[in-house]
N, C-alpha and C positions, 0 to 999 in steps of 0.2 A: 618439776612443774613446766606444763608448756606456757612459750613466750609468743605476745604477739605487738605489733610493732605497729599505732595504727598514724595516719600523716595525714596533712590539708583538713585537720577541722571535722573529721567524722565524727557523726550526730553522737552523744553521751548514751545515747539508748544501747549502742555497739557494746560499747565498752563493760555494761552492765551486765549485757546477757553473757556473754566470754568470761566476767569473772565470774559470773554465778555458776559457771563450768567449771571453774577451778582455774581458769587460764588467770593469767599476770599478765596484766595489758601496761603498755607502755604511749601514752601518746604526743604528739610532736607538730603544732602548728608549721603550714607551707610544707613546699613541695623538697622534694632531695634530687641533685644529680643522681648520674651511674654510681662516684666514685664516695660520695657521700652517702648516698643506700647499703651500699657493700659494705661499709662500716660501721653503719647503725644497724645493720640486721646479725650481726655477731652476736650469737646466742638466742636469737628470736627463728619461732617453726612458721610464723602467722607474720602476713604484711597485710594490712589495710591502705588503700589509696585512695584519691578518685581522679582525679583526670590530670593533673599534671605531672604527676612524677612515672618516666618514666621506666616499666622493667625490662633491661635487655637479656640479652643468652647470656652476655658476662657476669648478670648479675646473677642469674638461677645456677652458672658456673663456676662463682666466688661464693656460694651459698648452700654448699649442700645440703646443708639441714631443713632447708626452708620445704615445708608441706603443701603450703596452701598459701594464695591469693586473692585477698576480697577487692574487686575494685567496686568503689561507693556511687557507681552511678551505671548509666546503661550502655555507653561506650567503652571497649578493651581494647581500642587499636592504640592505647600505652603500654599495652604488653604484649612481651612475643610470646603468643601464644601455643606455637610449635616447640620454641627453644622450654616451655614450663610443663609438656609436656612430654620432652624428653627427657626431662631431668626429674618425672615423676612429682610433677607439682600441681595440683590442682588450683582453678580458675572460675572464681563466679565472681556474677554480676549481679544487677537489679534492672534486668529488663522492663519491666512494667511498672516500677513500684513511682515515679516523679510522672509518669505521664501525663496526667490532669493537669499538671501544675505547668506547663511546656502548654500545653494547647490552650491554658485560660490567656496563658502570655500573648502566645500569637493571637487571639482572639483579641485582646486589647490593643493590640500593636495594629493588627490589621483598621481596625474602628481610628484610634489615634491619628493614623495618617493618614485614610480617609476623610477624616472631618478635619486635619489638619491643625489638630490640637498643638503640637510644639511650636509650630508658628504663630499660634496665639498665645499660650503661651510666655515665648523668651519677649514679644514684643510687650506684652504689660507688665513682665519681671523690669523691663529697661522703661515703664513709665508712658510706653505709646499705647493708647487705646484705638485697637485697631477690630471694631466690630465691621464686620464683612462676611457674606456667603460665598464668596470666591475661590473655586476649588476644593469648597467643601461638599463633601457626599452623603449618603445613606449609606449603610454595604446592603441595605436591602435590593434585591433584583441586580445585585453585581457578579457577577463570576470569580469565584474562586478557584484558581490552578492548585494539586497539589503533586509536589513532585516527590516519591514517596510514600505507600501508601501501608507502609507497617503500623505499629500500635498509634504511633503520636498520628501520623498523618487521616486513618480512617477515623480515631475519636473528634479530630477536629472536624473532618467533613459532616458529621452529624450536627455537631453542634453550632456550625457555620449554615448546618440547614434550617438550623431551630431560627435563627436568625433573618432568614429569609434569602439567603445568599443562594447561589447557583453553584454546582462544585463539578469540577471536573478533574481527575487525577492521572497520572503516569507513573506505572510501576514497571519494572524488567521481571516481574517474576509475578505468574495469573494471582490476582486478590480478587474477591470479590465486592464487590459494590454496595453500598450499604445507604439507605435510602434509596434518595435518587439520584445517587452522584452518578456519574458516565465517565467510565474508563475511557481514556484518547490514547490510539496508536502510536505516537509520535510526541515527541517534548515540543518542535513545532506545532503543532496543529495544538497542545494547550497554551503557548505560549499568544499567541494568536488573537485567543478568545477571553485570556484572562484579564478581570479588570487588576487583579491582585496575586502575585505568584511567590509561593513559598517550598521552600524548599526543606523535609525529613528523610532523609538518607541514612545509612551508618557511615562507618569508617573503612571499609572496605578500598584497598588502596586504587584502584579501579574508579574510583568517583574524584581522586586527587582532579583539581582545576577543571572539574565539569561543566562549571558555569562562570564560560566567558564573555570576551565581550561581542562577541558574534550572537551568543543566548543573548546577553542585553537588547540589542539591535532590531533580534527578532520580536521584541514583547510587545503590546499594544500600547502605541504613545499614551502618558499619564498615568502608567498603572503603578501598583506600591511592588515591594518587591523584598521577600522577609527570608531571613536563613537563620533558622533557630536550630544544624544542625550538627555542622562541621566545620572549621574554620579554611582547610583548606580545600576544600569543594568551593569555592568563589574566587574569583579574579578581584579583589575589592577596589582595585584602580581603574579598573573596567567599570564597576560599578560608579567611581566617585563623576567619570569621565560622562556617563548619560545620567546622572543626578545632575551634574555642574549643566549640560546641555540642554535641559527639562523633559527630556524623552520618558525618565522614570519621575513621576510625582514626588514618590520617597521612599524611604528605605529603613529597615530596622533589622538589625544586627548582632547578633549575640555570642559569636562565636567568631573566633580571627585564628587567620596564620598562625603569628606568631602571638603567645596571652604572657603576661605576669605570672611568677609563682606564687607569688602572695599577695593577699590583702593590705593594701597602700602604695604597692608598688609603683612606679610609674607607668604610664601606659602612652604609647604611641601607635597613631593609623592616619592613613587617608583620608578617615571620612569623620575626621574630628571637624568640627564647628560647621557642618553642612545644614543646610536649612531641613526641616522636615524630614531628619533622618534620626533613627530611635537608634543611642549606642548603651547594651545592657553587658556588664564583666560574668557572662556567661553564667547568667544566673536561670536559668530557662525551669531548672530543677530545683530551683532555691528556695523554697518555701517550707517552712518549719515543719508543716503536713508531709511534703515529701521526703524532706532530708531522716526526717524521724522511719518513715515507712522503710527507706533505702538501709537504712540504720540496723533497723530490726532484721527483713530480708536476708541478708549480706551474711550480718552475724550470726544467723541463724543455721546458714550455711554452712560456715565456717565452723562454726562447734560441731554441727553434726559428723561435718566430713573426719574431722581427728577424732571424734567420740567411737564413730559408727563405719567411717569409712561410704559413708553417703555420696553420691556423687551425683544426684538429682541437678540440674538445672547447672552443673557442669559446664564452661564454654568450650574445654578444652580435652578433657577425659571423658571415656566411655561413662553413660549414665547408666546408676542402675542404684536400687536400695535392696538390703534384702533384710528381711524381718529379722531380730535378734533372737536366738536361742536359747540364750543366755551362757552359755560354754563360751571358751575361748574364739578368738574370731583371727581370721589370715586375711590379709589383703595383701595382692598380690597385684603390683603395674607393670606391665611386663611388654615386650615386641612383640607384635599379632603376625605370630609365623605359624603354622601349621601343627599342631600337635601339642601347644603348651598345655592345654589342659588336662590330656591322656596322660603327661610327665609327671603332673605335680598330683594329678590324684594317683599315679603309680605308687611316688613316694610315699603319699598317706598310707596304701595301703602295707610296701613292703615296712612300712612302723609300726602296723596296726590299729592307724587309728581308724576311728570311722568318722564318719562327717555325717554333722546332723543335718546342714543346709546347704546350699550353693547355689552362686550363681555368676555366670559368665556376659559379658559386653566389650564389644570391639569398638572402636572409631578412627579409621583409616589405620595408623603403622599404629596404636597401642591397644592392647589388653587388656580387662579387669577381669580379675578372678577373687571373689572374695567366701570365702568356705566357714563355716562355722564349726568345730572340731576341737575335741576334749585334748588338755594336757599336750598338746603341738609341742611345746619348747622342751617340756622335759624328755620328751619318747625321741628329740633329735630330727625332726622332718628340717625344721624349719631350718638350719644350717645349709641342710641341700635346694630347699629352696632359694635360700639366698645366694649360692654358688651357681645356680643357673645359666646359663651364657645369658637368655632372653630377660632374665632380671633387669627389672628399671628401678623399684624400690621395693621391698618386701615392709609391713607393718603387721605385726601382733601383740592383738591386749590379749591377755588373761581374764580371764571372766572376774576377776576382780579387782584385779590390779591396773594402775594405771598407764597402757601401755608404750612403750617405746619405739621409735620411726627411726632406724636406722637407712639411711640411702641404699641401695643396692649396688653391686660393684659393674652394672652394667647402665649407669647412671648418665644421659647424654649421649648414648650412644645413635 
């Protein structure tokens, strides 16, 4: 029976659709070091995560057995995603599935410290009744900056229009515009004009300490200032330095440096006890609606890829499905050198098998070949397969049996 191993609180919905495949789910509040992963995944094909615990090459290299990677949310820069697809391990995410729930936040956060609600707020929590319109806003007829203009940041710009807001974005890669938001050339020239600037990026290591304290400096005295997307894309001392100065209004926060692995843990920052500043334990995605949607997604993934060999929405291997046959089925991960496919259907042929389906996908140095073809294990192909130099992992079911994932001896290479 295959084993999956799932960590940090992934939704029960996971767990359900995996067993009703047959799988044996194991689950494990908080997050694991390297050396504590490497130890709990002894005898497990499946790891489920979501953002804390990280997978390095040691662990996909103390790991042979391990197939597949679910991470439970829409960032994978906790995995190396090079080192799991050399070792022939597949990587999905949930790109889209928490998005509303990330954009309802910013929308509330943005409104919050516009009208300057925590300052009203902590003052009548401590007994002062302090009615006042001082500093407080509309966001109507405000400008919105957004830096980022993938799923999270274009669904907000609409719905920041429903609202009456102005939006203006900066993206590095052409997006198109959606209402009447206006593309700006330059993170300058939005910084400028915004009354409110937030920031959706990925994790792409490239965006590390984007916004410092020179970005702060340049923003429009008073404005709010929101990063609902990566923790280390911010200078937060930067930020506490023009909060403490009142250059930025406020500020709301969802994501740090450095986070706790678990729930209750202690937490330490900067911009603890700042007036008018929103601090949330990166819950941007935490809503029962999305945790559940991600849940589903994920797991969905995950069963098909060991079922079928699926590699649909993939982060890290060549994507591709190919309808089932019903016969025996080859999946084959292999080095994208020149000629593997003329080799392996050689083979078929000098065994005589035929192939009832196939299909081929490359993504930079790897392969997917996955063939559908009667009786493979008994007529002997599949040994020469495995012997391959360009082998990364060979897998074959049987058209009825539950099949077996042995690594390939060209594993990491």
């Amino acid at each position: 029976m295959l084993r999956a191993l799932l960590l940090e609180n992934v939704h029960p919905v996971a767990t359900e659709i995996l067993r009703d495949a047959g799988i044996e789910v194991v689950t494990r509040p908080g997050a694991l070091d390297e050396a504590e992963l490497i130890e709990a995944l002894d005898g497990f094909q499946i790891l489920g995560i979501r953002s804390k615990t990280t997978v390095t090459s040691k662990v996909f290299e103390s790991v042979p057995g391990l197939l597949a990677v679910g991470t439970f949310s829409i960032g994978t820069n906790q995995i190396d995603l090079g080192a799991a697809a050399s070792y022939g391990v597949a990587v999905f995410n949930a790109p889209y599935s928490n998005t509303r729930s990330v954009v309802e936040l910013a929308l509330a956060e943005i409104i919050a410290l516009t009208r300057r609600l925590t300052v009203r707020d902590k003052a009548l929590h401590a007994g002062v009744w302090d009615k006042t319109a001082e500093g407080a806003h509309e966001v109507r007829g405000r400008t919105l900056g957004i830096i980022g203009y993938g799923n999270i940041g274009s669904q907000l710009s609409v719905l920041a229009e429903n609202l009456g807001m102005r939006v203006v974005f900066y993206d590095t890669a052409e997006k198109l515009a959606l209402g009447n938001a206006r593309r700006v050339e330059t993170v300058d020239e939005l910084l400028e004009v915004s009354d409110a600037v937030t920031i959706h990026v990925d994790g792409r290591k490239g965006n590390a300490g984007m916004f410092g304290a020179d970005m702060f400096a340049r923003m429009k005295p008073g404005a709010i200032f929101l990063n609902l997307s990566r923790g280390f894309v911010v200078d937060v001392d930067a930020l506490r330095e023009h909060i403490l100065s009142g250059h930025i209004a406020g500020a709301a926060v969802d994501v740090f440096p450095s986070e706790p692995k678990k729930r209750g843990d202690h937490f330490e920052s900067s911009l603890r006890g700042l007036d008018n500043v929103i601090l949330t334990p990166h819950v941007g995605g935490s809503t029962e609606e999305a945790q559940e949607a991600i849940g589903d997604f994920v797991a969905k993934k995950l069963r098909d890829y060991v079922a079928t060999g699926s590699t649909t929405l993939s982060v890290n291997l060549p994507n591709l499905q190919l309808e089932h046959t019903g016969v025996g089925r080859i999946m084959l991960l292999h080095r994208n050198v020149p000629g593997v496919l003329a080799a392996v259907n050689q083979v078929f042929a000098d065994h005589g098998a035929n192939i009832e389906a196939q299909m081929l996908a490359t993504r930079g140095e790897i392969g997917y070949v996955v063939t559908d073809i009667s009786d493979v294990t008994q007529r002997g192909a599949s040994a020469k397969l495995q012997a391959m130099d360009t082998t990364i992992r060979l897998r074959i079911r049987d058209a009825f049996e539950r099949p077996e994932f042995p690594p390939g001896p060209a594993a990491g290479a």
